[in-house]
C-alpha positions as CSV (number, residue, x, y, z in Angstrom):
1,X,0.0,0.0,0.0
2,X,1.4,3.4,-1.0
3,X,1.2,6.1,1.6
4,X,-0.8,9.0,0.8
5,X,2.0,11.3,1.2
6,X,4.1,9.8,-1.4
7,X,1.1,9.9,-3.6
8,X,1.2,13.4,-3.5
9,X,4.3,14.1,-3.7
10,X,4.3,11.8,-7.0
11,X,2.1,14.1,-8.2
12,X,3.4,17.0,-7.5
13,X,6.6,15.9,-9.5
14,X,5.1,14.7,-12.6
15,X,3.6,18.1,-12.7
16,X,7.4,19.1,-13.1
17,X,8.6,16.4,-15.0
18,X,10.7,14.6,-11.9
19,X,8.7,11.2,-11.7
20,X,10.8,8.5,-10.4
21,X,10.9,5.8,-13.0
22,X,14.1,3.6,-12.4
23,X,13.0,2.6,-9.0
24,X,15.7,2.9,-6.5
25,X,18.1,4.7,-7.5
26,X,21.3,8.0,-6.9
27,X,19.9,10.9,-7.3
28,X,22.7,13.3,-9.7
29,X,24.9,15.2,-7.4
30,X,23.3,18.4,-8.9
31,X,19.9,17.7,-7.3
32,X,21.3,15.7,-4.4
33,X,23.1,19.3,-3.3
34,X,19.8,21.5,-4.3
35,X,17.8,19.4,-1.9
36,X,20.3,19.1,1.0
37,X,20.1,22.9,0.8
38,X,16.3,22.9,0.7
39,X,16.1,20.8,3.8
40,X,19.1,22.7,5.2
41,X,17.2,26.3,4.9
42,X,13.6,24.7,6.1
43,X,15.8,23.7,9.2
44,X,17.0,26.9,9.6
45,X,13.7,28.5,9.5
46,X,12.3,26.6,11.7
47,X,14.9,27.2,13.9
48,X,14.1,30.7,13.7
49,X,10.6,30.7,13.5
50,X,9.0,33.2,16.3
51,X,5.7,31.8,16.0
52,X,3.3,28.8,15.7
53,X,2.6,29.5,11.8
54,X,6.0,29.9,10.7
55,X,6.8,27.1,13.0
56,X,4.2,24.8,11.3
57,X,5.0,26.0,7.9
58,X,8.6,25.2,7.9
59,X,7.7,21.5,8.9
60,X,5.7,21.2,6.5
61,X,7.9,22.1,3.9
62,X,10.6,20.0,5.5
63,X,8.1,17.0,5.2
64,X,7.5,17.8,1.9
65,X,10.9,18.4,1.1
66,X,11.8,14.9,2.6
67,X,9.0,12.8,1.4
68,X,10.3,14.4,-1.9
69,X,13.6,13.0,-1.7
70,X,12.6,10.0,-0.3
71,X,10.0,9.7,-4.4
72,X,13.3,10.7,-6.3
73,X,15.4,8.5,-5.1
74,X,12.5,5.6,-5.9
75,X,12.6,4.4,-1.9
76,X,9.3,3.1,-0.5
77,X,7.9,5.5,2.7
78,X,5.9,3.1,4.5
79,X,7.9,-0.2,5.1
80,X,10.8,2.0,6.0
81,X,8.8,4.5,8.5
82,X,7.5,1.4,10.1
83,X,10.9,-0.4,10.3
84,X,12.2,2.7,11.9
85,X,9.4,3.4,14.3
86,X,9.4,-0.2,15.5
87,X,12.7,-0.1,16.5
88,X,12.2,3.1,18.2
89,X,9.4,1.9,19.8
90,X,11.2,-1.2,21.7
């Protein structure tokens, strides 16, 4: 079952033209950098958010921003959220 977020995220990118179609896969270095530094300034502005909107906004975009990377790279959300949380949850 696909999660809803990738789902809309997927969608999101073929509206762009950046569907995932090799399954899992490097990203090129080029986009790798332009999304660490997406993540990097969401982070930061969360960091420096001053109230709850800007607060939630900039998680937001961080979620999108990683659910993105997670669609580009062709990497499943779900069976590797739940692999993570279970061991968190031990």
């Amino acid at each position: 079952m696909e999660s809803r977020l990738i789902a809309l995220v997927k969608a999101m990118h073929q509206k762009f033209g950046l569907e995932n179609t090799e399954g899992p896969s490097h990203l090129p270095a080029e986009e790798k950098a332009f999304r660490i530094a997406a993540l990097q300034e969401e982070l930061n502005e969360y960091a420096e958010a001053d109230d709850l909107v800007k607060q939630y906004d900039a998680l937001l975009d961080l979620i999108v921003f990683a659910v993105g990377t997670l669609e580009r790279h062709g990497f499943p959300l779900l069976p590797g959220f739940t692999a993570v949380m279970s061991k968190n949850t031990q």
